[in-house]
N, C-alpha and C positions, 0 to 999 in steps of 0.2 A: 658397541656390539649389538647392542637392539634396535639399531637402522638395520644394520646386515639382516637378524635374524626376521625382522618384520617384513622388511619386502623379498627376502628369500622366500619367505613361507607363503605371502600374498604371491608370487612365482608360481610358485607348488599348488597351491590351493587353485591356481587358474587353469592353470596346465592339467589336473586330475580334474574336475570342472567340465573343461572343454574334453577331454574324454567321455564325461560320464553323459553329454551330451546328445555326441558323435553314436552313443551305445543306443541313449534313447530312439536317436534319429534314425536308427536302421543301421547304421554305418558298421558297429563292428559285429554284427551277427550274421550276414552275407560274404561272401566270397566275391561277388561280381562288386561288389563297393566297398571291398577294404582297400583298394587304389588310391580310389576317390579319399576316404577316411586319412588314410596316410597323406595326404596331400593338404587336405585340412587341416590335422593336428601339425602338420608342418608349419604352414603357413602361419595358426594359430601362435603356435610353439616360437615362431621367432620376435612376432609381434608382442607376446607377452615377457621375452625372456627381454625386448629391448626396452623397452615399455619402465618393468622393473628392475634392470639392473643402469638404466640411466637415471629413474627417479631414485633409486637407494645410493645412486653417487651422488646426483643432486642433494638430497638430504648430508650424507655427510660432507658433504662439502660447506652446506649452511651452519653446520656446528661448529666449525672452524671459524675464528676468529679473522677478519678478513685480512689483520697485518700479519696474518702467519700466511707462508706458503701452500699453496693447494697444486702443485704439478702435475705431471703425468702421471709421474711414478704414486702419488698417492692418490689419485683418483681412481689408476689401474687396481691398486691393492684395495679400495673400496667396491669398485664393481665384480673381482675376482671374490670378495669376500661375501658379497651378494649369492654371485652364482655359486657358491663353495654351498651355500646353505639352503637355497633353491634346490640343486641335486641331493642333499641329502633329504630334504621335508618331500622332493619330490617322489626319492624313491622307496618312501613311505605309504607313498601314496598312489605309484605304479604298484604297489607289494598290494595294497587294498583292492584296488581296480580291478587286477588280473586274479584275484582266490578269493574276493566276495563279492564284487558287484558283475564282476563280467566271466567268469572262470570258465567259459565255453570261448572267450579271448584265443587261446591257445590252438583251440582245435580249427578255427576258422583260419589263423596263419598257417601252420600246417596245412589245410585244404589247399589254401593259397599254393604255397611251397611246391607240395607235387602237382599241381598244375602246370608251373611254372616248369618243373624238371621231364614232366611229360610231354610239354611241348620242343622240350629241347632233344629229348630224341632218347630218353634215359629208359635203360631195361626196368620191367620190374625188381626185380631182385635190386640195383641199387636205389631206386627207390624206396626201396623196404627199410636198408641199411640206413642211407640218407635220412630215410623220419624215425628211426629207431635216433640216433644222436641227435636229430631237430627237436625231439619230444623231450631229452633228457634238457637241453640247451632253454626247454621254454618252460620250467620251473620256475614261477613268480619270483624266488628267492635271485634267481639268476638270473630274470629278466631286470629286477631292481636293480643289482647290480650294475647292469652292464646300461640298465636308463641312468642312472646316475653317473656315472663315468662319461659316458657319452653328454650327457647334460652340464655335469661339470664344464669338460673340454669345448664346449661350445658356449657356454656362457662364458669363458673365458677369454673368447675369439670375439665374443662381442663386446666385453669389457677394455680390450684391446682398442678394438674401434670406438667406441662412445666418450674412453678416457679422453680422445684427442680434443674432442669436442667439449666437454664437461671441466677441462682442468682450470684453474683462476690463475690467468697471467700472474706469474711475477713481479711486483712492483719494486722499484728501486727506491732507496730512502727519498731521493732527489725528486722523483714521482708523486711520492704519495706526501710531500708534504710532511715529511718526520723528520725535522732537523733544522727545518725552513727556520 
């Protein structure tokens, strides 16, 4: 359990990190570069989530004793078990980001938003309506949420993929030498 919870958190800790960075750097208090910011914390975001949920398989896979089985299946339930804790230490730390360090966050996606809806050809009035439900939808409680959920399911899809690579063949008695 303190593999998981370590490199989950080192997860979390990177990913709010490379936020609070992106804040420094101009990134999330503009409109004309929250694109660019999104694109960042993207690319950031994948490199850290594979980063650490291949070193938190790697690690429990070295605690295992090497005549025991290490396959797919318990490699996956290692990097799942990674990203399960990464999502939740992260959205501790979306909750932080978005109500203390950056709380104008909000209003700059919004700006964003009806940009985007005004160039699509949208009256006022549903624009109104539209950021009346964006505004309620971008309460940090429910942005945490929904980054953890979304964080989860995606460290998930990457534990998917890295198990293949990560798992320790199977050896046969006749292989390894136990019996010879």
């Amino acid at each position: 359990m303190k593999t998981y919870l370590t490199y989950g958190f080192v997860a979390a800790l990177c990913s709010t990190l490379l936020a609070v960075v992106l804040f420094f750097l101009g990134f999330h208090s503009d409109v004309e570069k929250l694109s660019a910011a999104q694109w960042l914390a993207w690319i950031g975001g994948v490199i850290i989530s594979v980063t650490c949920i291949a070193l938190g398989t790697k690690a429990r896979r070295a605690e295992i004793p090497p005549g025991e089985p290490f396959g797919y299946g318990r490699a996956l339930g290692a990097g799942v078990m990674v990203a399960l804790f990464a999502a939740l230490f992260g959205a501790i730390g979306h909750y932080i980001y978005v109500s203390l360090i950056n709380p104008g966050m909000t209003d700059v996606i919004v700006q964003s938003q009806i940009a985007q809806w005004e160039a699509m050809g949208m009256s006022s009035a549903q624009i109104e309506n539209a950021e009346a439900i964006t505004r309620k939808m971008m309460h940090p409680a429910i942005q945490a949420v929904f980054a953890s959920i979304f964080g989860f399911v995606f460290g998930v899809v990457i534990a998917l993929i890295t198990s293949a690579f990560l798992k320790r063949s199977e050896t046969s008695p006749l292989t390894s030498g136990v019996g010879a």
